[in-house]
C-alpha atoms as one frame of an Amber mdcrd trajectory, in Angstrom:
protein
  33.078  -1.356  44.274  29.624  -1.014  43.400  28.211   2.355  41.833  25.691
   4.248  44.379  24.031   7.272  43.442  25.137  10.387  45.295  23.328  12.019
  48.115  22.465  15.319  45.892  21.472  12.891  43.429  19.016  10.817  46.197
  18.003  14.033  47.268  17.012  16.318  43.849  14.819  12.632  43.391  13.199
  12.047  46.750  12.553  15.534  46.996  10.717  16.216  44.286   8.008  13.639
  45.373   8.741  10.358  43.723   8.816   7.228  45.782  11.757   4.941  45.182
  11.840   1.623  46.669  15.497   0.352  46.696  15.385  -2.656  49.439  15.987
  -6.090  48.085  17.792  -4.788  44.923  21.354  -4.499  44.570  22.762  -1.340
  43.408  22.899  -1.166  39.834  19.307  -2.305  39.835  18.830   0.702  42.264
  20.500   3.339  40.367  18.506   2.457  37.008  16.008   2.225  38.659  16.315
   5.830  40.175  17.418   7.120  37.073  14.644   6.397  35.361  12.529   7.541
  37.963  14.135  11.141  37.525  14.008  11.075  33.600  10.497  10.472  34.084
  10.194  13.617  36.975  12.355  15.383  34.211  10.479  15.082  31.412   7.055
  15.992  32.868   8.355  19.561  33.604   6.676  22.476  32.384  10.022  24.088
  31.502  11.660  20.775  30.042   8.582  20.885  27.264   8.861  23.946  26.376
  12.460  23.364  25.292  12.148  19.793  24.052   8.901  18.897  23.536   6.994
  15.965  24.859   5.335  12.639  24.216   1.845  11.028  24.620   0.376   7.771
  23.832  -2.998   7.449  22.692  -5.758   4.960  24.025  -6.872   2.723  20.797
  -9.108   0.331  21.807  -8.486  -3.200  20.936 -10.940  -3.551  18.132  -9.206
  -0.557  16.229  -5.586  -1.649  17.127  -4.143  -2.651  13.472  -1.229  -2.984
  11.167  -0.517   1.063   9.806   1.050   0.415   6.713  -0.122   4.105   5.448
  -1.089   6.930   7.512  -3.187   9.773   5.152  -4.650  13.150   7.055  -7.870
  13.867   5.271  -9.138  17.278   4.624 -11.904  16.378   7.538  -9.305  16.633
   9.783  -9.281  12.952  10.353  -6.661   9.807   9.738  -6.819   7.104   7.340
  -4.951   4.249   8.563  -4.438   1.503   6.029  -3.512  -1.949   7.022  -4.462
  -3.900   4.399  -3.382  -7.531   5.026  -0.997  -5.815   7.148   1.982  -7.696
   6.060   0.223 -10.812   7.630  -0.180 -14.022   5.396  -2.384 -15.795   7.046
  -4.789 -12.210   6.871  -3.869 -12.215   3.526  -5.098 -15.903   3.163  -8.285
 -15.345   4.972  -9.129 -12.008   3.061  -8.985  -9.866   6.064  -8.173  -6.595
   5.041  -8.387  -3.428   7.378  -8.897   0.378   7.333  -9.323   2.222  10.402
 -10.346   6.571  10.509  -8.952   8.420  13.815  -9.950  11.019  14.556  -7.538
  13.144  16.814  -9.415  15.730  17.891 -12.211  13.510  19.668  -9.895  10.466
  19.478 -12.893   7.671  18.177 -12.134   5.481  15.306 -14.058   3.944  12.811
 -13.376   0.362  10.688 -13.951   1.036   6.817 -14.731  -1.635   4.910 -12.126
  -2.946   2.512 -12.572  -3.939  -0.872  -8.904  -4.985  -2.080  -5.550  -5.960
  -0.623  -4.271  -2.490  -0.321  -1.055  -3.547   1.925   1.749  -1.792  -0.014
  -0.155   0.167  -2.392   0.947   4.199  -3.636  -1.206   6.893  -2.639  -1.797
  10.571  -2.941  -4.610  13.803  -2.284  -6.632  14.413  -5.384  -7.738  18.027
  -6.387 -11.625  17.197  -4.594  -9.675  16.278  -1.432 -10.510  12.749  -2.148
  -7.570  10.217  -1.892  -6.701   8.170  -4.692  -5.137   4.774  -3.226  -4.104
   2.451  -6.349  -1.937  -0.941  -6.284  -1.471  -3.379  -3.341  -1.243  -7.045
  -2.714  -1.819  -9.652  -4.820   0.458 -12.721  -3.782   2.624 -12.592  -1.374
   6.320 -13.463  -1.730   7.793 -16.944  -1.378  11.286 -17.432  -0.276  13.659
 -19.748  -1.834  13.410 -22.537   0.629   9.870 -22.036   0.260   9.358 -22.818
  -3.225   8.734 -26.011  -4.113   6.997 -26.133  -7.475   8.952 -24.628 -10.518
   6.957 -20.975 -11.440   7.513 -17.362 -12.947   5.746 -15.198 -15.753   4.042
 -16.415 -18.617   3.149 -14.150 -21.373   0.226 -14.828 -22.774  -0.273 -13.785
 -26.815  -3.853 -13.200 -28.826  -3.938 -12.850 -32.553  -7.301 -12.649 -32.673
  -8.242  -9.220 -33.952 -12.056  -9.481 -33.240 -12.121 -10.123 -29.616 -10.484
 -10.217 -26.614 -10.185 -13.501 -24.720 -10.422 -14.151 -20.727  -8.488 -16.788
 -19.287 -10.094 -17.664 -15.530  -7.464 -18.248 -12.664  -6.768 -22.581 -12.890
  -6.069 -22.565 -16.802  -3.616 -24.873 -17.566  -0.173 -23.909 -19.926   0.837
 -27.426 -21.366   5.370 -26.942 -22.372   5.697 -28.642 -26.321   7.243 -31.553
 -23.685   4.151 -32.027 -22.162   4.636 -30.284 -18.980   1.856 -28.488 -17.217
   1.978 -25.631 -15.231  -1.582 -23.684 -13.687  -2.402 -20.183 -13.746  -2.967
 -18.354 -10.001  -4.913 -15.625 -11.644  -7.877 -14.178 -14.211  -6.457 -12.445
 -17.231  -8.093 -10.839 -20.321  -6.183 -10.533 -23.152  -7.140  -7.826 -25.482
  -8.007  -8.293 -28.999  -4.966  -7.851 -31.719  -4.407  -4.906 -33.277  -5.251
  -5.059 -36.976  -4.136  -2.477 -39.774  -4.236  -1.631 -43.124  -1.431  -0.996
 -45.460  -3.145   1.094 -48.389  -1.294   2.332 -51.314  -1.624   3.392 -54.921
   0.211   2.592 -58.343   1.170   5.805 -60.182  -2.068   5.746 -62.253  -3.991
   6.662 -59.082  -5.410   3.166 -58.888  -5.290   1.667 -55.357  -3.579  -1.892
 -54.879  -5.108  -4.595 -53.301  -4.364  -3.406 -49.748  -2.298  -5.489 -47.238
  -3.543  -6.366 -43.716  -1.370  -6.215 -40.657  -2.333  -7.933 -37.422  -0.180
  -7.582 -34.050  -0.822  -9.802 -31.267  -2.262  -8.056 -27.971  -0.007  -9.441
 -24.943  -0.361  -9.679 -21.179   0.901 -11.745 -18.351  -0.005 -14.204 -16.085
   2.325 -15.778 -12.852   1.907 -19.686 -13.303   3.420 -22.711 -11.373   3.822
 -26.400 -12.174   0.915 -28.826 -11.454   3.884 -30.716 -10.003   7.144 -30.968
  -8.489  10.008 -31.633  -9.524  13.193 -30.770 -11.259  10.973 -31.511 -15.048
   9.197 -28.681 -14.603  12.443 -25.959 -14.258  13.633 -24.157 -17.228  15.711
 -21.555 -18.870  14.272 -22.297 -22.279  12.422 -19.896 -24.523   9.282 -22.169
 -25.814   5.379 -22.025 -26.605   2.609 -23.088 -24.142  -0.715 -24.352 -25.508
  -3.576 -23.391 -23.655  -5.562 -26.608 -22.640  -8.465 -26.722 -23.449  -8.896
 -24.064 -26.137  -9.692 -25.808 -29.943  -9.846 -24.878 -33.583  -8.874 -21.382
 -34.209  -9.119 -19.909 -30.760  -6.060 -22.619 -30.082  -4.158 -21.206 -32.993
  -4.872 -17.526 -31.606  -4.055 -17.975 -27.774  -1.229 -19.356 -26.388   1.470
 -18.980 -23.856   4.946 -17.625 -23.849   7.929 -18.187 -21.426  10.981 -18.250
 -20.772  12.212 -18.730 -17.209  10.256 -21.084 -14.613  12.271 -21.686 -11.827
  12.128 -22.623  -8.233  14.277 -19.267  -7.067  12.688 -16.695  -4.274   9.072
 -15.650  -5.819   8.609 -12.013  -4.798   5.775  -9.991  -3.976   3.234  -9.246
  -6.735   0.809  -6.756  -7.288  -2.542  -5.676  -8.734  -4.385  -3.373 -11.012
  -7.219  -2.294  -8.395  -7.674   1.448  -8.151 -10.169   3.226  -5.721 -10.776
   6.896  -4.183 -11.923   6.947  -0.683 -13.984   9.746  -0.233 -13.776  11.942
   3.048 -17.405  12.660   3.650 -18.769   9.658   2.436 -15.913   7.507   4.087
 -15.882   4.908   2.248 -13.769   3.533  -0.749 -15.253   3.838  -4.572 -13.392
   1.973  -7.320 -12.127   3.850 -10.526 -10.545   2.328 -13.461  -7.916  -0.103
 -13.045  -4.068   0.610 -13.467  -2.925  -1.099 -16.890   0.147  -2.695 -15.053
   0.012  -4.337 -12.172   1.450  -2.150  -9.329   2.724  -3.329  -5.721   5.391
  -1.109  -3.845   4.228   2.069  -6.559   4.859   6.074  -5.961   1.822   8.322
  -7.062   2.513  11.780  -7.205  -0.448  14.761  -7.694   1.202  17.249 -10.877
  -0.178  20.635 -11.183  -3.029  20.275 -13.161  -4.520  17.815 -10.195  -3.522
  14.605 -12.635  -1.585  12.070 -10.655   1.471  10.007 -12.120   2.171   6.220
 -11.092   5.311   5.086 -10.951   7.329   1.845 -10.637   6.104  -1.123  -8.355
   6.614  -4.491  -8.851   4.114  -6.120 -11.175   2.160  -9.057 -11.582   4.804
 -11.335 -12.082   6.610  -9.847  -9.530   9.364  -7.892 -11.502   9.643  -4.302
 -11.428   7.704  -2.631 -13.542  10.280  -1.933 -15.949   9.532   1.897 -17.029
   5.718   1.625 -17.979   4.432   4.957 -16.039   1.000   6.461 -16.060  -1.251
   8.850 -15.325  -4.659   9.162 -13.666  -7.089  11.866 -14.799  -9.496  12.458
 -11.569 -12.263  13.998 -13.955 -12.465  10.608 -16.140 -11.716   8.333 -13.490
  -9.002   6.669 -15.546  -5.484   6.053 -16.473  -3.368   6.581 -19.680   0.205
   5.770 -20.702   2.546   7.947 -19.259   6.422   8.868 -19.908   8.730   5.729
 -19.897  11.580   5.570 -16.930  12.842   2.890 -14.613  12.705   3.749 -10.920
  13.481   1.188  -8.260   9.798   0.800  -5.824   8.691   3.893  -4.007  11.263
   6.274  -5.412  10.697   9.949  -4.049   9.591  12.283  -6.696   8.956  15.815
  -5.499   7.392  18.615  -8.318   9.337  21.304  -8.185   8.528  24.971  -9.657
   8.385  24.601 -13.716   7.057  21.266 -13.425   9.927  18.516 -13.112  10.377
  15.728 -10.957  13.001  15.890  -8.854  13.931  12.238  -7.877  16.083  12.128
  -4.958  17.237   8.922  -4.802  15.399   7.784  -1.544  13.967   4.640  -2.350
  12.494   1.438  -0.824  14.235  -1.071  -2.032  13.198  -3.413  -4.885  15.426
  -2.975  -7.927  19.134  -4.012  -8.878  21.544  -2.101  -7.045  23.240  -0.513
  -9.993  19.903   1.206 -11.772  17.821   3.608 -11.256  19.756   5.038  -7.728
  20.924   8.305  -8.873  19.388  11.632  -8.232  17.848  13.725 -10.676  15.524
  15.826 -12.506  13.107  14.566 -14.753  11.430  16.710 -17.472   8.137  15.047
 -17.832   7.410  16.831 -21.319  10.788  15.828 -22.576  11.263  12.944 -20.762
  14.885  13.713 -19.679  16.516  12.788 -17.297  19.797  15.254 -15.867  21.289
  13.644 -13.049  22.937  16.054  -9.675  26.086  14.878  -8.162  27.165  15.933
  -4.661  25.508  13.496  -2.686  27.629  11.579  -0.208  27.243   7.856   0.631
  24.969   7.729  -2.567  24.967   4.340  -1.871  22.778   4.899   0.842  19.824
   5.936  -0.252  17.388   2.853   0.188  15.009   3.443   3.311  16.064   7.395
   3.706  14.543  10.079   3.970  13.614  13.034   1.511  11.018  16.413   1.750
  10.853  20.043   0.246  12.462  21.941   2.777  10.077  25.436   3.996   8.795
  27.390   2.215   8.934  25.140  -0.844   9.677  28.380  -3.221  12.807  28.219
  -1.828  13.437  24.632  -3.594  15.590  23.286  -1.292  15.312  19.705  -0.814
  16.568  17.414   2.246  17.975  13.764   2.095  18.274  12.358   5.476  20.005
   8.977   6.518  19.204   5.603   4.441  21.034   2.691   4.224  22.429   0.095
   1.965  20.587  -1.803  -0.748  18.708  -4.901   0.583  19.495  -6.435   4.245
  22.311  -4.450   3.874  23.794  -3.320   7.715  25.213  -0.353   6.151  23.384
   2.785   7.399  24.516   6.343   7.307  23.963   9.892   8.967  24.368  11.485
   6.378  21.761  14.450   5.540  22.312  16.106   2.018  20.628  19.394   0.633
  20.072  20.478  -3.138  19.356  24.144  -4.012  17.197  23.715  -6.966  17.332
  28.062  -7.528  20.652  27.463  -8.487  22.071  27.311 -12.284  23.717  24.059
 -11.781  22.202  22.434  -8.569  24.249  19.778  -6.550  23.683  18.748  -3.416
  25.938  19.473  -0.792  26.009  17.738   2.602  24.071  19.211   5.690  24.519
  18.405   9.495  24.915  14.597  10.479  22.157  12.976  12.242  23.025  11.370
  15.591  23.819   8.069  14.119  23.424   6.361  10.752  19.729   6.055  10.490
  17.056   3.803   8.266  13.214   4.923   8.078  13.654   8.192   9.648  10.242
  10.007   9.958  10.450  13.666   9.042   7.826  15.857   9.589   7.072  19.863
   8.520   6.425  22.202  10.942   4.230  25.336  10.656   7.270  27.194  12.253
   9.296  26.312   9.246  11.175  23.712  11.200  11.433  19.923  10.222  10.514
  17.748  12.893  12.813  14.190  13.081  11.993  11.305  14.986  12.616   7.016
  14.878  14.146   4.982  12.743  16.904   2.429  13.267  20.748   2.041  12.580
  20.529  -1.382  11.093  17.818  -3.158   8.615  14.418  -3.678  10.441  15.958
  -2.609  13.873  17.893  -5.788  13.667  19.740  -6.648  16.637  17.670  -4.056
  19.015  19.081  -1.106  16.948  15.765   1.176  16.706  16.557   4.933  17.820
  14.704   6.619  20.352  15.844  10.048  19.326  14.005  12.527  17.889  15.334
  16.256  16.471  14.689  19.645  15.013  16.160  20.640  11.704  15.856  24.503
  11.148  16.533  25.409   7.751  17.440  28.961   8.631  20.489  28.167  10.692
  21.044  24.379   9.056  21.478  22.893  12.466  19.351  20.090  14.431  18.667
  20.996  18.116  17.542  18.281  20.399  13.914  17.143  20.972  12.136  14.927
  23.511  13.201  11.378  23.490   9.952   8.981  21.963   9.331   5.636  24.204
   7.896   3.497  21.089  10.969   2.667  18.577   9.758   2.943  14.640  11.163
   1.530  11.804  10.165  -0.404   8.748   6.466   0.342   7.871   6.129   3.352
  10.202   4.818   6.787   9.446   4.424  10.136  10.653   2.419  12.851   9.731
   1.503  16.640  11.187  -2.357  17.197  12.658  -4.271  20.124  11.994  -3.621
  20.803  16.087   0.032  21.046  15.133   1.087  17.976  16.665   3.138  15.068
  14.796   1.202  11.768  15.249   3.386   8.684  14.802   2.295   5.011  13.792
   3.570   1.288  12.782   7.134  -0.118  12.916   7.744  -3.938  11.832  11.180
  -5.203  13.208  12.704  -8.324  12.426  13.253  -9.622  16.000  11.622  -8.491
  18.985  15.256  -9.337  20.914  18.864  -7.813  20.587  20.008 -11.321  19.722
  17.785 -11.803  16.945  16.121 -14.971  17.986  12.659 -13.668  18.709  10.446
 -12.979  15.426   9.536  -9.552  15.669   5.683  -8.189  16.618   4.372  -5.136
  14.222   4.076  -1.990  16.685   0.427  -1.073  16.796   0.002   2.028  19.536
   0.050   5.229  18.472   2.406   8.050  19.845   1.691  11.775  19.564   4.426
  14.790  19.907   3.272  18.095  21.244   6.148  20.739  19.997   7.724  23.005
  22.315   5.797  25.660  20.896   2.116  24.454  22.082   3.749  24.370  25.670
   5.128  27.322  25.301   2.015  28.810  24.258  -0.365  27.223  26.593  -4.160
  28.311  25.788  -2.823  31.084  24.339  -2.499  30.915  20.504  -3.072  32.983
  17.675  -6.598  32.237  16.089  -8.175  32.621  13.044 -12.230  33.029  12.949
 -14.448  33.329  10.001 -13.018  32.758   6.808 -13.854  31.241   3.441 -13.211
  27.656   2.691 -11.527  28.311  -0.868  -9.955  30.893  -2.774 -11.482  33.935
  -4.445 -10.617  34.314  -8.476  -7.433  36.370  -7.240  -5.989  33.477  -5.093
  -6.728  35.318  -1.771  -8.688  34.588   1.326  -9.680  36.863   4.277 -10.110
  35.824   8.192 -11.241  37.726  10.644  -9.502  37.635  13.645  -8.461  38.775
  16.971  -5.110  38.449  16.853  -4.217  40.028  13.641  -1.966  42.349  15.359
   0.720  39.596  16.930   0.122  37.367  13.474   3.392  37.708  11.508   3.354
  34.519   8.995   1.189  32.881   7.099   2.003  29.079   5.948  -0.190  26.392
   3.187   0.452  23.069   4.548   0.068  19.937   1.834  -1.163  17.207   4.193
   0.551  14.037   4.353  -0.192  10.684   2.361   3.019   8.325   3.806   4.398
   4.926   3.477   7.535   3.384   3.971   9.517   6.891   4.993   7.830   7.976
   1.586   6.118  11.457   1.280   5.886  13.231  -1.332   2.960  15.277  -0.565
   4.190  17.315   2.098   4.830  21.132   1.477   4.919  24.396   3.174   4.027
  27.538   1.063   4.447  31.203   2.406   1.720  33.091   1.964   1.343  37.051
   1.490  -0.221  38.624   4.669  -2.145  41.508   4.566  -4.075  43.092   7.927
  -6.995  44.668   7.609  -6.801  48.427   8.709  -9.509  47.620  11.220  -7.208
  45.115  12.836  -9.948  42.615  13.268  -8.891  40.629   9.497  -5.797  38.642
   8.112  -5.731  38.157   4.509  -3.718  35.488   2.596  -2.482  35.557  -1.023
  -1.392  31.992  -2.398   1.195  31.709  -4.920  -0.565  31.277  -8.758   1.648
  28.838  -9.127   0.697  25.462  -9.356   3.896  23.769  -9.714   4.766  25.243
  -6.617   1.243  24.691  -4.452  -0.768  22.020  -6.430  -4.905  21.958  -6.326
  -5.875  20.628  -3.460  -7.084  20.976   0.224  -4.291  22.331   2.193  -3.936
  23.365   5.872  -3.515  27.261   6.727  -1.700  28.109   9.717  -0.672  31.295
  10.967   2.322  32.097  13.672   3.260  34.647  15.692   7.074  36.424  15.993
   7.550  33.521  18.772   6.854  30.822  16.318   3.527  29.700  17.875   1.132
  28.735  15.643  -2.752  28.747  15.299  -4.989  25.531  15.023  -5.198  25.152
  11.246  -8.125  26.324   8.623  -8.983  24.135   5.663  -8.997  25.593   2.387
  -9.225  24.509  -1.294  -7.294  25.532  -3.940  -8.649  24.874  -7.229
């Protein structure tokens, strides 16, 4: 017998004023139908959001409607939205690459002219509150049934000490069996290194001195003029450069190894640029020295900002070649030499190592690089932590600094096997970094196993959840429209309002200065459960209000006039109205995310101090700069119910 919905059921539905049209359908059609009716009746109630929460789309005009491959909050208040190519070929092919600024609080948007391919670059928040985006597209991959001329990496040698040479994208590699293969890029060589040996008989007289030259090296990706099986080998040889003579021909000349017709992968380029808030625009900087696409930056306390991993421009991962940006020169040296699979996520913690968590997106062999660990930059060592569970399931999860970050506790959440793996896991995991011997130990299970989980601080010192899905790219309609609280105090989720747009790879989520959580992107594989429909990249935007702005209403705690940096003690005083029902104080990092990678997100508690008039709140921010690196940060302050005040931006030098 058919299902019917009961008369209390008809009733609680009809009565509350919704109009439900039922003739011509049969009854399951009916019921859904009514039931989603009365989820929607549900979830508009005043007292349903101020226990769970609720959900808003925003109106993007068509013109602005692009690709989010990044979402960065800018100290203006406003969103950069970077698309890139927006893992588009054909945009790649044309040179369309996109930018778009929101900004929330008047909801307009602005296009931003841009200069490079920045789809799948690394980006963080400089000291200035400029953003330094470096890396990106340079070629886009080709799959093995796709290749059909032999290619790979060619290293290309100079042993010419007096200058550098520049080969232009087209030169031709000729194998010593005559086989030709063309260059898809410009490359400069540097000039060789040349030294002297000096030394001295025992008489004190020097000896003729010996002269040492070492040939500068870079790389190139080349493919065969031709097809055809000729043109594939395993072989170690030389490659003459065509068309070079005499003594530049002895000099210059071609290495490799491997040129094949297996998958070519993505590859990656040198381009670095700040885009400047005010200004909003991008300005270019100094190049990276390696090639970088799929990279993690990460700001260290003294406002310099580390590069790491990516694959290069070959399309191999960068094999342990780090570096480091130095905003006041505008340019990059070597750094300290570790393997990381692409956009691992490294957190500073308080002394100044890297915690590496193991959350990672993907490129890489399985077996290196996947552990957890901390990394002592000055030292560069490496001590692993055990503990975690399914630590094979770490690609595509989750990771953040748990609140208030001098608590160093640290949060894995979810993740899934290496590759197109269908493995996922619930799994959440916690380290206690206080601790003599840190481990991580395993925290409350999310609802399901979950990839690309967004996770979002909270000024209430709560860790907002939401998206994701249980198998690779939502594959076979598996994206989860579920979203949670985490509270670290009681190390429990609680249930939040259910979001209507599913997110998984290439989303991002980030909190606004409002305290909201806006929400962006998703790229699944199919757009159908039977994964026969290519999938369509998810361009609207969602935003969550909290429980705690409905619960507050128009009535929040506010903070007035107040200074936009810190005075030479670290403080900063507000006058204010509500000092009297303030009780907390919180720095919030904002975000710069990709690929369910953040590592600029922290919360800091702040000493609070009233003023004995009752009309001021002071803050005093930790000296610390492992633990609250210069930058701009966003200052809220909450009252004993947990609501929170619209945020104030303030530098920290």
């Amino acid at each position: 017998m058919a299902h019917r919905p009961s008369k209390k059921f008809k009733k609680t539905l009809l009565g509350s004023g919704a109009v439900v049209v039922l003739a011509a359908l049969n009854a399951p059609a009916a019921v859904s139908f009514a039931e989603e009716k009365y989820h929607a009746y549900k979830i508009a109630q005043p007292g349903y959001k101020k226990q769970f929460g609720s959900w808003a789309e925003v109106n993007v005009p068509a013109e602005y409607r692009i690709n989010a491959i990044h979402a960065a909050l800018l100290h203006t208040g406003k969103v950069l939205l970077i698309a890139g190519s927006g893992n588009d070929q054909k945009n790649f092919d044309a040179g369309t690459f996109e930018t778009i600024l929101w900004d929330p609080a008047k909801n307009t948007f602005k296009k931003i002219p841009t200069p490079v391919d920045f789809f799948c670059s690394g980006h963080t928040q400089l000291p200035d509150g400029r953003l330094l985006v470096a890396g990106g597209t340079a070629r886009y991959e080709v799959l093995e049934d796709g290749v059909e001329k032999a290619g790979g990496g060619m290293r290309v040698k100079n042993e010419s000490p007096d200058k550098a040479v520049t080969l232009k994208k087209g030169t031709v590699f000729r194998s010593p069996s005559g086989v030709e293969y063309v260059s898809k890029f410009d490359v400069t060589v540097p000039k060789a290194k040349r030294e002297f040996e000096i030394s001295y008989f025992k008489s004190g007289q020097m000896k003729p001195w010996k002269t040492k030259v070492t040939a500068a090296e870079t790389r190139v990706f080349v493919e065969a003029t031709k097809a055809g099986p000729q043109a594939l080998t395993t072989e170690a040889a030389q490659y003459e450069v065509v068309g070079l003579k005499g003594e530049e021909a002895d000099n210059v000349y071609g290495l490799a190894q491997k040129l094949t017709t297996e998958k070519q992968d993505f590859q990656g380029i040198k381009g670095a640029y700040e885009f400047d808030p005010r200004a909003e625009k991008y300005i270019p900087v100094a190049p990276m020295k390696d090639a970088r696409w799929y990279p993690t930056l990460v700001t260290l306390q003294d406002g310099k900002v580390l590069a790491v991993s990516g694959l290069n421009d070959v399309g191999d991962v960068v094999p342990g070649d780090n570096e480091i940006y130095d905003p006041a020169t505008k340019k990059w040296t070597k750094g300290p030499f570790r393997y990381f699979p692409t956009y691992p996520s490294l957190f500073l913690t308080k002394g100044g190592k890297l915690l590496y968590t193991g959350s990672n997106a993907g490129y890489g062999p399985a077996e290196k690089g996947r552990e957890p660990g901390l990394w002592d930059l000055k030292k560069n060592s490496f001590t692993k932590l055990g503990g975690l569970t399914d630590p094979d399931q770490l690609e595509t999860s989750a990771s953040l600094m748990l609140p208030p970050v001098q608590n160093q506790k640290v949060m894995v959440l979810g993740g899934g096997g290496v590759g197109e793996s269908a493995k996922s896991t619930a799994r959440t995991s916690i380290v206690d970094l206080s601790k003599d011997s840190p481990v991580f130990t395993d925290g409350p299970a999310l609802p399901q196993g979950t990839r690309y989980l967004s996770s979002v601080l909270l000024p209430d010192d709560t860790v907002f959840t939401s998206g994701g899905s249980e198998e690779y790219r939502g594959r076979s309609g598996s994206d989860i429209l579920k979203a949670q609280f985490y509270d670290p105090r009681t190390n429990a989720f609680a249930e939040a309002a259910e979001p209507t747009v599913g997110r998984n790879y290439h989303s991002e989520a980030l909190l606004l200065p409002d305290g909201r959580v806006a929400t962006f992107g998703s790229d699944p594989l199919f757009d159908d459960k039977d994964n026969t429909k290519l999938g369509t990249f998810e361009q609207r935007i969602e935003v969550f209000t909290p429980p705690y702005l409905h619960q507050a209403g128009t009535d929040r705690p506010a903070l007035g006039e107040g200074p936009r940096e810190l005075d030479q003690n670290g403080r900063a005083t507000f006058r204010t109205a509500d000092a009297g029902r303030i009780v907390k104080a919180r720095l919030m990092r904002p975000s710069a995310v990709t690929h369910t990678t953040d590592v600029e997100q922290r919360s800091v508690e702040l000493g609070l101090t009233k003023g004995q008039d009752g009309k001021t709140v002071t803050v005093d921010v930790p000296q610390d700069r492992t633990l609250v690196p210069p930058g701009w940060y966003m200052l809220f302050v909450t009252d004993a119910n947990g609501i929170p005040s619209e945020a104030k931006w303030i530098q920290v030098g």
